[in-house]
C-alpha positions in Angstrom: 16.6 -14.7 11.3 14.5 -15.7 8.3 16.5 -18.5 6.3 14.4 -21.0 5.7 11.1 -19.5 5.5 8.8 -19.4 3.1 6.3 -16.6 2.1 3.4 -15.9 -0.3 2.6 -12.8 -1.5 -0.2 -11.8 -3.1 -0.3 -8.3 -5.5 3.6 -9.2 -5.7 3.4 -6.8 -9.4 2.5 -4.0 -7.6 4.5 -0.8 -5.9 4.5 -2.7 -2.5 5.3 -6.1 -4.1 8.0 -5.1 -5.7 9.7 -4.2 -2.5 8.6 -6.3 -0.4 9.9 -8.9 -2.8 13.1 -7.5 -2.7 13.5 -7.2 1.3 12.4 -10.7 2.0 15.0 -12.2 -0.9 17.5 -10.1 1.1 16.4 -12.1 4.0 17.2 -15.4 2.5 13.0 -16.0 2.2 11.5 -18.2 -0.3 9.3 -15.9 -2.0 6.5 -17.0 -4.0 4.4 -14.3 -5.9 0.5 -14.3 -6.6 -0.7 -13.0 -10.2 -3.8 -13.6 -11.7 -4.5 -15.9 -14.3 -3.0 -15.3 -17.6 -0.9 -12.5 -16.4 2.8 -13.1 -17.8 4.2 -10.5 -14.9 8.1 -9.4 -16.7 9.7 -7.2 -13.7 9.3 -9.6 -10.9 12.7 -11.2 -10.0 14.2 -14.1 -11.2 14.2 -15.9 -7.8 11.0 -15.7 -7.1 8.2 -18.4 -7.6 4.7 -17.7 -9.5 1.6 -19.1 -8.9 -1.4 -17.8 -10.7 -5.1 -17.8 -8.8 -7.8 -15.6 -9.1 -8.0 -14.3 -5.7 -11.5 -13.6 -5.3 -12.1 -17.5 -5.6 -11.9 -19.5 -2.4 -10.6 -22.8 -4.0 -8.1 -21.2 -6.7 -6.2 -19.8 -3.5 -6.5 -22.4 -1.6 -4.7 -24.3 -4.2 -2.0 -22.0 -3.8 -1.7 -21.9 0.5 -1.8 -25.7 0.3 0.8 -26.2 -2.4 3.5 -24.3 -0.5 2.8 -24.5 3.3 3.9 -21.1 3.9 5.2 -19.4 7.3 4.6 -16.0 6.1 1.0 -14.7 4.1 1.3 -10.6 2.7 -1.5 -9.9 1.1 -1.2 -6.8 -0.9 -3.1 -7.4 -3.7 -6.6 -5.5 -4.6 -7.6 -2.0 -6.0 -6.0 0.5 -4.2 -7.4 4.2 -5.9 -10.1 5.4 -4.0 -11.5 7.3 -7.1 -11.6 4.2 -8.9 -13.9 2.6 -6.3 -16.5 5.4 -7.3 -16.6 4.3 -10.8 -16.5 0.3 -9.8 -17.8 0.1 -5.9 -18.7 -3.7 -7.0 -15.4 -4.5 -8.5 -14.1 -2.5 -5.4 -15.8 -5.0 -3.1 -15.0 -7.9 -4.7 -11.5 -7.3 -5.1 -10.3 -5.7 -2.1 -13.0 -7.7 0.4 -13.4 -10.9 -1.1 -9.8 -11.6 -1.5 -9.3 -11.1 1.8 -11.5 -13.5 3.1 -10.3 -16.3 0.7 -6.8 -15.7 1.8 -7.8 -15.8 5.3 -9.7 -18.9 5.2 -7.4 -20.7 2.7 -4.5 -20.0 5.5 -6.8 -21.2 8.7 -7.2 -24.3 6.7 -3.4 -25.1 5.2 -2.7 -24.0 9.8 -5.4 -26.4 10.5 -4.3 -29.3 8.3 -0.9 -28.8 8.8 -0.4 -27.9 12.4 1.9 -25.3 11.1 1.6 -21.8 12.1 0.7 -19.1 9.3 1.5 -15.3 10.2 -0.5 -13.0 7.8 -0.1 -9.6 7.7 -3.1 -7.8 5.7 -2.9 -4.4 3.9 -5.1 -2.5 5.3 -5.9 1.4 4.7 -6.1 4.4 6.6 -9.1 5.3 4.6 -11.7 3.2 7.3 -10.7 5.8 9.4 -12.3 9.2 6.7 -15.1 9.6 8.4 -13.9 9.6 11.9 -13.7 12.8 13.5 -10.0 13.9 15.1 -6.6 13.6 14.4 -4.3 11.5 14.5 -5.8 8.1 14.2 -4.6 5.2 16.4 -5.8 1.9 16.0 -8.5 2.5 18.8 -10.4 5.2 15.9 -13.4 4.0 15.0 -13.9 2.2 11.6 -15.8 4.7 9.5 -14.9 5.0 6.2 -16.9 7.2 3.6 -16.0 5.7 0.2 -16.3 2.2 -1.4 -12.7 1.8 -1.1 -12.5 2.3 2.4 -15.9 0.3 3.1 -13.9 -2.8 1.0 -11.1 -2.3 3.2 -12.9 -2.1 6.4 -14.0 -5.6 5.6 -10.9 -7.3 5.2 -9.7 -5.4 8.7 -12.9 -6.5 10.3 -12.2 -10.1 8.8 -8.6 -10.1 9.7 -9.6 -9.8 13.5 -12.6 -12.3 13.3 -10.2 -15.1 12.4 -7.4 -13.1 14.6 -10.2 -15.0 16.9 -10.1 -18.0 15.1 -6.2 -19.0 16.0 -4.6 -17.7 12.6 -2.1 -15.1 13.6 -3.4 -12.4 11.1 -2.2 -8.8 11.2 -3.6 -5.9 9.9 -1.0 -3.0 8.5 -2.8 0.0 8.8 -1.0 1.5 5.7 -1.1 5.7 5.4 -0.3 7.0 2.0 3.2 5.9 1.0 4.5 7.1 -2.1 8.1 5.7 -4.0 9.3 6.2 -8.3 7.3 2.7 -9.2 4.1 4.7 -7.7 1.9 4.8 -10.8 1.0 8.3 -12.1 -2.8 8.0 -11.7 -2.0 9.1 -8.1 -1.0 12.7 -7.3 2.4 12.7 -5.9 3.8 10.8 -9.0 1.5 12.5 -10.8 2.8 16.0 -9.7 6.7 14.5 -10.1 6.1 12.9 -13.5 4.7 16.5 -14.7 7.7 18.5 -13.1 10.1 16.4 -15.2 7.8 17.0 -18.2 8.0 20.5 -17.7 11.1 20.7 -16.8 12.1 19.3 -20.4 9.5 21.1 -22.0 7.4 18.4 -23.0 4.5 19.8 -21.0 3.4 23.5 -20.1 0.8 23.2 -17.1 0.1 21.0 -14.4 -3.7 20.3 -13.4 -4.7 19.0 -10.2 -7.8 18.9 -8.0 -8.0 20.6 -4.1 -4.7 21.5 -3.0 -5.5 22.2 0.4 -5.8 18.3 1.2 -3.7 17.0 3.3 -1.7 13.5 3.7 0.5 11.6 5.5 2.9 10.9 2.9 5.5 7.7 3.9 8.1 5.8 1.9 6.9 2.7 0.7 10.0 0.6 1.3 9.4 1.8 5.1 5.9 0.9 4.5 6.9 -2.7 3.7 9.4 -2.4 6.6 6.8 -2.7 8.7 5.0 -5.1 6.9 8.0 -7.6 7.2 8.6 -6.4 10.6 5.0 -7.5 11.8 5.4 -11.2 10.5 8.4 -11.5 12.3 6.2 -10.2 15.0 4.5 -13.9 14.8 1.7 -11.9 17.1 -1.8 -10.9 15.6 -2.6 -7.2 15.5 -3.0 -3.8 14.1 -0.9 -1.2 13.4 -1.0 2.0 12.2 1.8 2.6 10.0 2.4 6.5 9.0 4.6 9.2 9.8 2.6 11.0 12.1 3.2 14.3 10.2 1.0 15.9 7.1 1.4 17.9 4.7 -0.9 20.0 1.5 -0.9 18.4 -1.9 0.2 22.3 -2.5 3.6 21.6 -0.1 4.1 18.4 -2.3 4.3 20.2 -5.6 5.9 22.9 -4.3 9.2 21.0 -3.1 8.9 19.0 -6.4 9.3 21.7 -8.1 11.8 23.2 -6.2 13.7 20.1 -7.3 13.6 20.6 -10.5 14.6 24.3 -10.0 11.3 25.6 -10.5 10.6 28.2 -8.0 7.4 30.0 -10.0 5.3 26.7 -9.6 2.2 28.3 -8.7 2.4 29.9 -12.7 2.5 26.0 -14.2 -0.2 24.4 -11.8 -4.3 25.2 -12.6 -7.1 23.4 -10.4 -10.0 21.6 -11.8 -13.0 20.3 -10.0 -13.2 17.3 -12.2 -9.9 16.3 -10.0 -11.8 16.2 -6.2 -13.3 13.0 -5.1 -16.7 13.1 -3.7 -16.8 13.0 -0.1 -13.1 13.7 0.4 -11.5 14.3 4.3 -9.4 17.3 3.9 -6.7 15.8 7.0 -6.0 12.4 7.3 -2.6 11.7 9.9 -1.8 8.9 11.9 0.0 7.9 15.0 2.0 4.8 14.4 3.5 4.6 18.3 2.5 0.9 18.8 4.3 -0.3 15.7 7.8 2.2 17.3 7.2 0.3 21.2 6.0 -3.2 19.9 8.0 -3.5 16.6 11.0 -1.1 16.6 9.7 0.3 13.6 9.9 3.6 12.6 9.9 6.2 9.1 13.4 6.6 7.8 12.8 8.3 4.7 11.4 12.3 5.0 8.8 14.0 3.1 11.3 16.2 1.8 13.9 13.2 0.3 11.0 11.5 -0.6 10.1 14.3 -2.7 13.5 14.3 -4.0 13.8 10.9 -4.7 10.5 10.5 -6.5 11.3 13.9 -9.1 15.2 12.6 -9.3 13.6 9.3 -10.6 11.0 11.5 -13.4 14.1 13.5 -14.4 16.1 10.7 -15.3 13.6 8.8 -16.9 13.2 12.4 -19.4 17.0 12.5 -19.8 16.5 8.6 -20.7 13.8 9.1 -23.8 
């Protein structure tokens, strides 16, 4: 369905890169990966083209969309920890907002020049929805988010649909927490499975996290990136919610981890610490990803419980490895 197309993505080093990379090589794409200047990336595959820019200037990524004429734009890149965007918010802004709109306009230009049609598919977050009361969220839920991550984000959404307007076929993937083994351990849920493993080879005693009682909607990330792919193949501008519709406690999460591990006493090896809770943080956040199920078949394959198993299965290994 795909041979013969060409894609860019941007943040191709990250979680989401990674497999995205690897589905659209599957798909007999021409991938070519984004990394900023200098960066010598070592774990991106052989087949896959590198083109350095720094994203948050216009012309450096135009260079990029003009060079390679691409069908397909992801753009995945940008910082993605909402606690860091309380110790940055400018760095926030600039990365995850400005980025955006030079990807964005770069692509209307190459489509404009060209004649060429360029699908891009945006990552968007769930978190412009924190401040929103009700649950689930749909892609009607108003835009209100309640951190400088979420404000970024909101921008590039808002931007997506302003040159949605324009003629560029730009999607925005509404993207709920999705979690996989190349997740890095500054978040929770590899945090939490990282620390099982440690504990479980008794290189670590105790496990210290923040509010347990907050609760996600925890996806696979290859699912994630499913949908991602699925929505350029779309070839329509849109958003989409992308989630599992269910949520569960940071407390369920390192429960069944460890459980895994055989661990049945966990609430003995876990302590809480207020140093650990974000400011302003939405105890619920679960989303309703119908329209991406009727309009692009798409729909979670992976469970919170094997992703829980899959993600401490990884962490144990790695131990037995060292």
């Amino acid at each position: 369905m795909t041979a013969g197309v060409t894609a860019v993505v941007t943040g191709i080093t990250g979680q989401d890169g990674h497999y995205l990379a690897e589905q659209l090589l599957a798909e007999a794409v021409d991938v070519h990966g984004v990394v900023r200047i200098g960066a010598t990336p070592c774990d991106v595959r052989p087949e896959v083209t590198i083109h350095q820019a720094r994203l948050t200037d216009a012309e450096s990524v135009a260079a990029v969309v003009d060079a390679v004429e691409p069908d397909f734009v992801f753009h995945l890149a940008g910082m993605s920890s909402v606690a860091a965007s309380w110790e940055d918010p400018v760095h926030a802004t600039e990365v995850n907002a400005l980025s955006t709109a030079a990807v964005l306009d770069a692509c209307l230009r190459t489509q404009d020049r060209t004649g060429k049609s360029i699908v891009v598919v945006n990552a968007s977050s769930c978190e412009i929805f924190a401040g929103s009361p009700g649950s689930p969220q749909t892609e009607t839920t108003p835009i209100r988010p309640i951190s400088p991550y979420g404000a970024s984000k909101a921008l590039g959404h808002n931007l997506c649909q302003v040159y949605r307007a324009r003629g560029l076929e730009a999607s925005n993937a509404v993207l709920y927490n999705h979690e996989s083994p190349r997740r890095p351990t500054r978040y929770v849920t590899r945090k939490i499975t990282a620390a099982v493993a440690d504990i479980a080879a008794g290189r670590q005693e105790r496990l210290v996290l923040g509010d347990l009682n907050v609760r996600r909607d925890w996806g696979w990330a290859p699912d994630y990136v499913d949908a991602m792919y699925r929505m350029a193949v779309h070839g329509k501008g849109d958003d989409f919610v992308v989630a599992t519709g269910v949520a569960h406690s940071i407390a369920d999460f390192a429960a069944a981890a460890f459980a895994v591990a055989g661990i049945s006493d966990w609430q003995e090896l876990v302590s809480t610490d207020e140093a650990f809770i974000r400011p302003a943080e939405r105890a619920a956040m679960v989303g309703d990803a119908t329209k991406a199920w009727e309009s692009l078949g798409w729909k979670p394959a992976k469970s919170f419980q094997e992703i829980v198993v899959a993600m401490v299965e990884s962490d144990l290994q790695r131990e037995r490895n060292t």
